[in-house]
N, C-alpha and C positions, 0 to 999 in steps of 0.2 A: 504493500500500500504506500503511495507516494505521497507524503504531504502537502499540500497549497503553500508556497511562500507566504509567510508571514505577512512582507509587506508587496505591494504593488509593482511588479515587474513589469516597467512599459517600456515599449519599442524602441523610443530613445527618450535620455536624458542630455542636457545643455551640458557644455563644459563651462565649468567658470572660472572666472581669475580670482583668484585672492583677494580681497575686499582690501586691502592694501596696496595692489598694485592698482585698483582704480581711485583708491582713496589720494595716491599720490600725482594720477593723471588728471582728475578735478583738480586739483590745487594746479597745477601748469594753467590749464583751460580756466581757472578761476583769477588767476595772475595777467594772462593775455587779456581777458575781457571778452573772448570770443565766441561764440557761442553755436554759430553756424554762417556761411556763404564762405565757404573754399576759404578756412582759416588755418593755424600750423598745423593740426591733427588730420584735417583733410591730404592737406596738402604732401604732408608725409606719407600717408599711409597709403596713398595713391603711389607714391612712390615706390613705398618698400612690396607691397602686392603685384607690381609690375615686376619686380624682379625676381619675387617668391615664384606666380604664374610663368614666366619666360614670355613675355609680350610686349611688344613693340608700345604700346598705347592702352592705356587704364581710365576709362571715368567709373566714377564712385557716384552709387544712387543710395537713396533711401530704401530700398526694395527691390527683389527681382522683378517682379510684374512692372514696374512701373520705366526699369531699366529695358527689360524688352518690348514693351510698348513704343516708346522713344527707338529701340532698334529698325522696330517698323517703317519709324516716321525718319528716321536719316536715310535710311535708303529709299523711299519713295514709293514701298512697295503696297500695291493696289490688285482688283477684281479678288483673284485666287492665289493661295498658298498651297502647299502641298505639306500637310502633317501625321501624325501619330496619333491612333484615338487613344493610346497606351501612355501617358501620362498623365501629371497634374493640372485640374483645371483652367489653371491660368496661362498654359500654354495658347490652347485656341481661341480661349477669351479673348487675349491681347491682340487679336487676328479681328477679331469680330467687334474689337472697341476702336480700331483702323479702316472699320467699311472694309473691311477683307472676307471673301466667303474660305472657312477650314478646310481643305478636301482632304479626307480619310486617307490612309495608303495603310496598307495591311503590315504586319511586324514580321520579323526573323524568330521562328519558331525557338532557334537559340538564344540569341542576345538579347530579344524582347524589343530591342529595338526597331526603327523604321527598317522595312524591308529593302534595300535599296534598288535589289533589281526588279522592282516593284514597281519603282516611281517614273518610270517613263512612259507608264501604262496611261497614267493619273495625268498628265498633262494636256493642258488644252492651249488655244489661243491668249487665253485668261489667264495662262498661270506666270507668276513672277518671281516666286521663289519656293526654295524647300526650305522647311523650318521644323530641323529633326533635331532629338532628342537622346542626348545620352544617359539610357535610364540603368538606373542603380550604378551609375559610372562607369559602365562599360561603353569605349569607343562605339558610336559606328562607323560603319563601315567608309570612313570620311573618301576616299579616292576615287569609287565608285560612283560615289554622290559628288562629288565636284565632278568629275567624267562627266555625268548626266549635266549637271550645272553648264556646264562649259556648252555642252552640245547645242543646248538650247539658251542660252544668254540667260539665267536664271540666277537668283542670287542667293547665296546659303548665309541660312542663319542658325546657330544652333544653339538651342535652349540646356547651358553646360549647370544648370542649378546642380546636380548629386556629383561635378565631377570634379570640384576643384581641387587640384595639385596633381591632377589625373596627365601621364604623358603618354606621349607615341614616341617612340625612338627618341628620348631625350627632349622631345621638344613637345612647350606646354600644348595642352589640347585644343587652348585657345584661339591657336593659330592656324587655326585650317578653319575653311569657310571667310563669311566678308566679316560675320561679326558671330561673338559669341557671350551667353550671359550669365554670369554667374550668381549666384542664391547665395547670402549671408545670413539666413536666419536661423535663429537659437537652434533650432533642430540639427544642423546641417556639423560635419566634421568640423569647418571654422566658421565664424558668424559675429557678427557685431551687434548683437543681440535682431536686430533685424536691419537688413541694406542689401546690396547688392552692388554689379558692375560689369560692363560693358568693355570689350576687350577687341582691338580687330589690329592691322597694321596699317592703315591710311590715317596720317597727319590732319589733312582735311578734313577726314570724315569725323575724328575727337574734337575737331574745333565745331562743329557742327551737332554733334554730340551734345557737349558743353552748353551750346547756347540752347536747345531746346531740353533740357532738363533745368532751367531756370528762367523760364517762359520768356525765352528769343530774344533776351536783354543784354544788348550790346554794349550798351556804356550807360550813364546817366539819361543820358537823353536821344539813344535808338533802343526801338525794338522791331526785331527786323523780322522776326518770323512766328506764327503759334505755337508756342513752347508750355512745360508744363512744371510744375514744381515737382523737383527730381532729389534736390539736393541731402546729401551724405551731413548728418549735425559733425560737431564737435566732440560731444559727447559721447556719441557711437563709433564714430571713428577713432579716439582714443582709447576704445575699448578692444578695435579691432585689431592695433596694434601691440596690445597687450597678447590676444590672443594668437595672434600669431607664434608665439613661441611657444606653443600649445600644441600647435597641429601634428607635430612630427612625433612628439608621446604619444597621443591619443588617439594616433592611426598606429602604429606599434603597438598599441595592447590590440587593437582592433586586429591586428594580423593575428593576432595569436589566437583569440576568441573565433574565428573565422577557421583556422587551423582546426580547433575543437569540434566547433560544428561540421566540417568535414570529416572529422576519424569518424565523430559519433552516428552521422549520419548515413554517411556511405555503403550503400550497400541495402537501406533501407526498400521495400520493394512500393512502389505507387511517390515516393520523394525523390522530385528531380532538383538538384542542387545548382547555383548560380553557373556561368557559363565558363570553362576556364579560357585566358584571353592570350593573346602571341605576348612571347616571353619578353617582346621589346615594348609589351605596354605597362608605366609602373599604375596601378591603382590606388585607392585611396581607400577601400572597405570600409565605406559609411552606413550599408546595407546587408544584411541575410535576409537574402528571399529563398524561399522554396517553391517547389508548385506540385503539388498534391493531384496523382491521376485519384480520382474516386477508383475508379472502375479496378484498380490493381491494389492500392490502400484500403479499400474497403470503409472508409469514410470520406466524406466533402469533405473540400478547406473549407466549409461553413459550418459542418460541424467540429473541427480542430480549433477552429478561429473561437466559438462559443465553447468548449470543451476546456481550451486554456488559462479560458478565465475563472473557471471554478478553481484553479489552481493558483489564480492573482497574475496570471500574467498575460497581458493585455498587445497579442501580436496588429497589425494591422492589413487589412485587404490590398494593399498597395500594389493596381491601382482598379479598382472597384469600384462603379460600374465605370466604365469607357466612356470616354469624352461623346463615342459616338451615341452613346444612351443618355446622354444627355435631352432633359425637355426643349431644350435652345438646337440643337444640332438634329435630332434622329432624322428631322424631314429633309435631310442631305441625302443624296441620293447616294454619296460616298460611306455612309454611315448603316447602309446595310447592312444585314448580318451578311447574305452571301458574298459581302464586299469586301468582308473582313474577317472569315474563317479562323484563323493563327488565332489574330486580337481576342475574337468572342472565346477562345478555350481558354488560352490565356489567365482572362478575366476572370473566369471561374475558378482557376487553379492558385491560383497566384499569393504569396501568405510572405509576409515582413517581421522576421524574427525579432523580439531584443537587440540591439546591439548598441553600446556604447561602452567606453571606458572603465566606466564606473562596477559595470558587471562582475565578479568572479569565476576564475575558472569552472569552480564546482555548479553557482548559479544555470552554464550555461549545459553541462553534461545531466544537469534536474530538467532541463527545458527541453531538452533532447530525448529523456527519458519518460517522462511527461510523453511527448508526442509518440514516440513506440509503442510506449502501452495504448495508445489508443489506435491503435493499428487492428483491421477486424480481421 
């Protein structure tokens, strides 16, 4: 008989900084007088993430959402996009808060990611870009997807929220595609309590960037284009730079946890474990996902998902239902089920372990154990 954790086992926990390392980054920010509009914590920290990422060019937002919304609007991109119904909401929203219609493309049975040799299917006169998704930090298949990109004068944008510090052959992830966004919020492996940023290699296009993430305000007295309030405080961004010396423990206990979950799991029959990636990509392991065939496990991930919680631990569907079952999306014609065969089993299978720093070895071989036993 297995106990229930005592306390609340949830999918993730925030890393924090010591109350004294922010306690002494207030006093700096409290000395300066600054409080937000690109002041020294901004200004730094845009700096030192450009170098941690490996990218040419960093703007710093308040939010991922609000940072790939703005991504939209610098590149000018209009009618149709080409996306994933297989992520977080805010992906196609930001498509559809641009006057952009989402068009579905089905996922790679393995990586969960955009199917690539998919997206050539999906393209119309209307289409202007692809805006894929590297879900649970696994690349995709970016060369393929610029191929296609190229083919057709198309522009890539890729929503990098799960991947940061994620490379391909040394070079950050950010750099492939025209732009790419990253996610700081508390959930995430690093995070500035909530912000994000915008990463590409044109000069240009950051000055551009810049100006509509602080509604199109050129100097005191232009404002040259519809811009939106984007801007990164002082406060968050001194936080960001605290945590930054964070990230490289917190993904090393995460290797190790990750390591567990694989002895323990492996070999499990109905649990297919996350995808393994070419040895030249380094990863970030901010995620254990599994995905549950019923038909072979003898139980749903809907009943391991409600199963686990009687045990206090609180995995999550991630990501359930699909963008395309969305009330705002289904009447897409790209949002069929037969549209999107992989996506829909997918959806059903799909379960987001525990994982964060904070956890135990032992916690995570109970969590592991936990889910065997309910193997029918």
């Amino acid at each position: 008989m297995i106990e229930p954790f005592k306390e609340r086992i949830y999918v993730t926990r925030p890393v924090f900084p010591t109350i004294e390392e922010v306690t002494e980054k207030l006093r700096d920010i409290w000395s300066a007088k600054w409080l937000t509009n690109n002041g020294p914590q901004h200004t730094m920290l845009e700096h030192e993430l450009k170098n941690f990422l490996k990218v040419p060019y960093l703007s710093l937002f308040n939010n991922g959402t609000i940072a790939l919304m703005v991504a939209c609007q610098s590149l000018r991109l209009s009618g149709e996009v080409i996306t994933t119904p297989f992520t977080f909401a805010a992906t196609p929203h930001v498509l559809s808060w641009n006057n952009i219609t989402p068009i579905f493309c089905d996922v790679d049975a393995e990586t969960m990611n955009i199917d690539a040799n998919k997206i050539e299917s999906m393209i119309t006169p209307h289409t202007t870009a692809i805006l894929a998704v590297h879900v649970f930090g696994t690349p995709c298949d970016v060369e393929k997807i610029q191929e296609v990109a190229d083919r057709y004068g198309l522009r890539v944008v890729y929503d990098a929220a799960h991947a940061f510090g994620v490379e391909i052959g040394n070079q950050g992830v950010g750099n492939f595609g025209d732009i790419s966004m990253f996610s700081f919020h508390a959930t995430k492996l690093y995070h500035t309590v909530e912000g994000g940023a915008l990463v590409h290699g044109d000069k240009n296009l950051k000055a551009r960037i810049d100006l509509l993430k602080n509604f199109g305000i050129k100097n005191e007295e232009e404002v040259v284009m519809p811009g939106i309030n984007g801007k990164l405080d002082e406060i968050r961004a001194a936080i960001g730079r605290i945590m930054l010396n964070y990230v490289e423990a917190e993904r090393q206990k995460r290797i190790r946890l990750h390591e567990i979950y694989n002895e323990e799991l492996a070999g499990v029959e109905g649990v297919k474990l996350m995808p393994v990636c070419a040895q030249n990509v380094k990863l970030n392991y901010q995620y254990y996902v599994i995905r549950i065939d019923e038909k072979i496990f003898g139980r749903s991930r809907d009943f391991v998902y409600d199963e686990f919680r009687n045990y206090n631990v609180f995995a999550r569907k991630y990501f359930h239902p699909l963008c395309s079952e969305f009330t705002c999306y289904r009447q897409l014609n790209s949002s069929r089920i037969e549209n999107l065969p992989v996506a829909n089993v997918i959806g059903q299978q799909v379960l987001s372990l525990p994982m964060y720093g904070g956890l135990t070895e032992d916690d995570v071989r109970k969590i592991c154990a936990i889910l065997k036993a309910m193997r029918n």
